[in-house]
C-alpha positions in Angstrom: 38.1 59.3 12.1 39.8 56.2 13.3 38.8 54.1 15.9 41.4 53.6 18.8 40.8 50.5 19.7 41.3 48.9 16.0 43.9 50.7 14.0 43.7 50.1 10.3 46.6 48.1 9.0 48.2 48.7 6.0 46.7 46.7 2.8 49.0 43.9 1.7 48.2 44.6 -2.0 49.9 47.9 -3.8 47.6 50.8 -4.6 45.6 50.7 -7.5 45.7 47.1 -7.9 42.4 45.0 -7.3 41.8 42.1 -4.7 39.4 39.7 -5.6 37.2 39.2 -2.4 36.8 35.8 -1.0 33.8 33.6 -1.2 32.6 31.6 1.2 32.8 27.9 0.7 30.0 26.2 -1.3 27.1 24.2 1.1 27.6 20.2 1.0 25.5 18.8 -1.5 22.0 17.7 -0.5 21.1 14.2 -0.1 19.5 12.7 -3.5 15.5 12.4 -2.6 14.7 8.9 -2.3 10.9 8.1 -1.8 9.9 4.9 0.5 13.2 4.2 1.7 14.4 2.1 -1.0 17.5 1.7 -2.2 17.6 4.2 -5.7 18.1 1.1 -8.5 21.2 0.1 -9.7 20.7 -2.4 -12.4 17.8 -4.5 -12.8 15.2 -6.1 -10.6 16.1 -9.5 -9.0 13.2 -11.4 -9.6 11.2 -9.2 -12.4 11.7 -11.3 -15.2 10.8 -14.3 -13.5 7.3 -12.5 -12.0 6.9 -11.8 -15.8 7.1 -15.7 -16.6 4.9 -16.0 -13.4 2.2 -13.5 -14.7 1.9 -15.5 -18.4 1.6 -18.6 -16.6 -0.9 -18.0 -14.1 -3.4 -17.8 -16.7 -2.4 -21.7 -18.1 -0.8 -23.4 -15.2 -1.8 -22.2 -12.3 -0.4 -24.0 -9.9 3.6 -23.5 -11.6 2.8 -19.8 -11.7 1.9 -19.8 -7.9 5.2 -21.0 -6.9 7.1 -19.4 -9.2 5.3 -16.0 -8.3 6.4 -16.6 -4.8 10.0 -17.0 -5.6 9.9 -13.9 -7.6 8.3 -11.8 -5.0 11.0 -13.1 -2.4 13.8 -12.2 -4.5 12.4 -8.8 -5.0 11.9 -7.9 -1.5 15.3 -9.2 -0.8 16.6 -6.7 -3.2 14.8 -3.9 -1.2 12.4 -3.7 -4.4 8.9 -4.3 -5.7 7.5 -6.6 -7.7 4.0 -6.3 -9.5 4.3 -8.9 -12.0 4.8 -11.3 -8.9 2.2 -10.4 -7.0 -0.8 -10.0 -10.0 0.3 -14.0 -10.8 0.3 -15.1 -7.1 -3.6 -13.5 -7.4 -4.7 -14.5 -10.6 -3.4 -18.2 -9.9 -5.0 -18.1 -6.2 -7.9 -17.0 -8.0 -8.0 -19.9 -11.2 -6.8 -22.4 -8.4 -9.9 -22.2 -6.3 -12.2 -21.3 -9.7 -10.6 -24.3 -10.6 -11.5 -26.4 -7.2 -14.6 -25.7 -7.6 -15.3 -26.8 -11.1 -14.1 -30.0 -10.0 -15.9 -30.5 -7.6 -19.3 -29.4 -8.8 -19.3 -31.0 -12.2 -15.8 -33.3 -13.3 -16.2 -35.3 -10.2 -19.9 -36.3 -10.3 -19.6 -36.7 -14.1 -16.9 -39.3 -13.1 -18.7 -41.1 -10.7 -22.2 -41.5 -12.4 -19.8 -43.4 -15.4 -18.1 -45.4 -13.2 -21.8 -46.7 -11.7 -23.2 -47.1 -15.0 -19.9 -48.7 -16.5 -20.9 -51.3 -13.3 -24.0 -51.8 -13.7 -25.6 -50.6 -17.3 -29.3 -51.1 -16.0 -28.4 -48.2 -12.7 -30.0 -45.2 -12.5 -27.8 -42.5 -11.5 -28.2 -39.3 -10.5 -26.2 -36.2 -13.2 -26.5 -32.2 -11.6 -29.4 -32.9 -9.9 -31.7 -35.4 -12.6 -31.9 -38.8 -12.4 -31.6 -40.4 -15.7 -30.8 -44.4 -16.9 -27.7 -45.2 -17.2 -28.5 -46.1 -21.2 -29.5 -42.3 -22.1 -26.3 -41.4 -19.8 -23.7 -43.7 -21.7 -24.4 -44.2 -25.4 -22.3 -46.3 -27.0 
């Protein structure tokens, strides 16, 4: 039974041949996943291998490795990328800088001034973490 309203048409291919049906077009590729919003890496890290540098230093010169800690980290985040050699030598030099402070000014410093009292006066009593002591068991020559 055919229907009125739509008539079959006639197929365009001969009998007994075989039409390959037709696909639908393939979905656009997906997105690549890209966690944190960074950019995906191209090439290599502005700044890592001079947060690396940083890192070795801040354990000698602390002071260097601060700065150079704070360059590397500011190259990295300009990049759109982290940097965790940079920021463990910005800490461990912050760290050794006020260990550092404090060392001098608990023990170098006093040291330094009950020698330059006795190197005045030989016959002083001066006062060395807390003791008071001559300044000829202080200073032996």
């Amino acid at each position: 039974m055919t229907d009125p309203q739509n008539p079959q048409q006639p197929s365009a291919t001969p009998p007994g041949s075989y039409e390959t049906p037709g696909y639908p077009p393939a979905p656009p590729a997906a997105p690549a996943y890209n966690a944190g919003g960074y950019p995906a890496p191209t090439g290599p890290v502005p700044g890592k291998t001079l947060g690396i540098v940083a890192f070795i230093l801040s354990f000698f010169i602390q002071l260097v490795a601060l700065i150079l800690g704070i360059v590397a980290l500011v190259q990295s985040k300009k990049a759109g990328a982290g940097n965790g050699w940079a920021i463990a030598a910005i800490i461990i030099s912050v760290v050794g800088l006020i260990i550092g402070a404090i060392v001098l000014f608990a023990f170098i410093i006093p040291t330094f001034s009950a020698a330059a009292t006795c190197a005045a006066d030989p016959n002083a009593i001066v006062t060395v973490w807390g003791v008071e002591i001559p300044c000829s068991q202080a200073v032996t020559p």
